[in-house]
N, C-alpha and C positions, 0 to 999 in steps of 0.2 A: 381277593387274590387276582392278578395276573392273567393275562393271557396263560393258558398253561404251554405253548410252543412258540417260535417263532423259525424262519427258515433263516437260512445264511448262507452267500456268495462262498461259492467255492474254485479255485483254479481248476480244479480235476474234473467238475461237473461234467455227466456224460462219456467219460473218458472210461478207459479201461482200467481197472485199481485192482493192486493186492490191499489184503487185511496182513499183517506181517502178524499178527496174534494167533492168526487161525492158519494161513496160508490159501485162504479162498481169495478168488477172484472171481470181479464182475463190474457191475456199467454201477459207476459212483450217482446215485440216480436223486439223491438230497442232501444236506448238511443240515441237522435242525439244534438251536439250541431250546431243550426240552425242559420245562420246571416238576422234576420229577419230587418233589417236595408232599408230604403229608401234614405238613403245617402250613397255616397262613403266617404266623410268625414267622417263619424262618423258610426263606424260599431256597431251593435246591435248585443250582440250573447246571444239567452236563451240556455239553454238547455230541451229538450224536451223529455220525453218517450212515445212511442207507443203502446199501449195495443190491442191487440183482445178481441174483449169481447166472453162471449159465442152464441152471433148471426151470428159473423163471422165477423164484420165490429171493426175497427180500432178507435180507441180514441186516443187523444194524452191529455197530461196531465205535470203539473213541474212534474221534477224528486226526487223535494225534497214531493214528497205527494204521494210515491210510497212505500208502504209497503207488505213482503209477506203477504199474505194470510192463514187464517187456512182453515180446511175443512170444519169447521163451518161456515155457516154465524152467522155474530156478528150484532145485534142490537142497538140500542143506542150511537155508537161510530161517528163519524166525526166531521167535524165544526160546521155544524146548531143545536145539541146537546149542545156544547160548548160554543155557542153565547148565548145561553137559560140556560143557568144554573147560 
């Protein structure tokens, strides 16, 4: 098997990112894409970002549900909004 990670360039590195899945925010801190796979046959690879929130402890989250952040917090936005409407 594979390397099991590798890291990936990302625009928002270091910057301030919501998760629109959770609605946390924090400092976009890696991109990795991860071989989350239990087989050698058949590799499994997501990609994953890694967020710091403001408590200090790390999130991970897809990368496709990574947006910056303004300075506002925004109210009313994410998925559970959008299932309800």
């Amino acid at each position: 098997m594979s390397e099991r990670y590798e890291y990936v360039p990302h625009r928002l590195l270091r910057r301030h990112v919501r998760d629109i899945a959770s609605g946390a925010e924090g400092e976009l801190m890696a991109v990795i894409n991860e071989n989350v796979s239990d087989s050698v046959a058949h590799e499994h690879w997501i990609r994953l970002a890694y967020v710091r929130g403001v408590s200090g402890r790390e999130f991970t989250t897809a990368v496709a549900n990574i947006e910056p952040a303004s300075d506002q917090p925004q109210t009313g936005r994410g998925r559970r909004d959008e299932k309800s409407a």
